[in-house]
N, C-alpha and C positions, 0 to 999 in steps of 0.2 A: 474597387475598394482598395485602398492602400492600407495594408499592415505596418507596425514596427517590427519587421521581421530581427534586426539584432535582441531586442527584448523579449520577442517569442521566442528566441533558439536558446538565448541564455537562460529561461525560468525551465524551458524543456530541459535544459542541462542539470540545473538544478533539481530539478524530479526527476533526472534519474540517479543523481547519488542520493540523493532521497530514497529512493526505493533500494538501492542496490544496502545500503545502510540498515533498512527496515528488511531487505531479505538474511543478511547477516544478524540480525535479531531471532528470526523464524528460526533458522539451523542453531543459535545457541539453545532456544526452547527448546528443540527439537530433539536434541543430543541431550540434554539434562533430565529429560521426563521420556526417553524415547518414546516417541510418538509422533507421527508424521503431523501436519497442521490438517491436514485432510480427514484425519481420524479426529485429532484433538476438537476444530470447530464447532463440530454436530452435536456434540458431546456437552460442550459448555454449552451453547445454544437450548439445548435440552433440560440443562442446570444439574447434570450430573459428575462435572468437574470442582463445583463446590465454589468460594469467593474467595481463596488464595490471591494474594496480588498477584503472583505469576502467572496465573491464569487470565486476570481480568488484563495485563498488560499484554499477552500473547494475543486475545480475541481484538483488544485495540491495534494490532498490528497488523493483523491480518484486516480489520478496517480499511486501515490506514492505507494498505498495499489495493485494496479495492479502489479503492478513491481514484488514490492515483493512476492506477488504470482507464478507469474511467473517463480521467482529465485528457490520458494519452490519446484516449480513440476517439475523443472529439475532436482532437487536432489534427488526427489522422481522418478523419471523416470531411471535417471543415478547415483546411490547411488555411484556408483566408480570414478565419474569424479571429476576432479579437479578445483575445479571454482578460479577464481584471484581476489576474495574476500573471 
């Protein structure tokens, strides 16, 4: 199976200033409400953090940073596939 290997390394490059961007998000939350995202999650999840935008864009962050994750360890799992990003 032949990849477009230059278009997988470049969207990989892409998701990780993506993430590094998305973890520069986490530490401003983190510093302004002290509370780590490990504390803060369970908490919203729970619905004891309340509907604050800052809240509901923090738990979208920490999504957001899952995802991508996620995207990284199939590529890491399946270096040969072809993802439609």
């Amino acid at each position: 199976m032949v990849t477009n290997q230059p278009r997988l390394t470049q969207s990989i490059a892409h998701r990780l200033t993506q993430l590094a961007q998305l973890q520069g998000d986490l530490a401003e939350f983190e510093a302004q409400y002290a509370l780590s995202s490990r504390e803060f999650y369970p908490r919203y999840a729970r619905g004891e953090m309340g509907d604050d935008m800052d809240f509901i864009e923090w738990a979208a962050t920490l999504e957001m940073i899952a995802n991508l994750n996620q995207q990284a360890a199939l590529v890491t799992i399946h270096p040969t596939l072809t993802l439609p990003w």
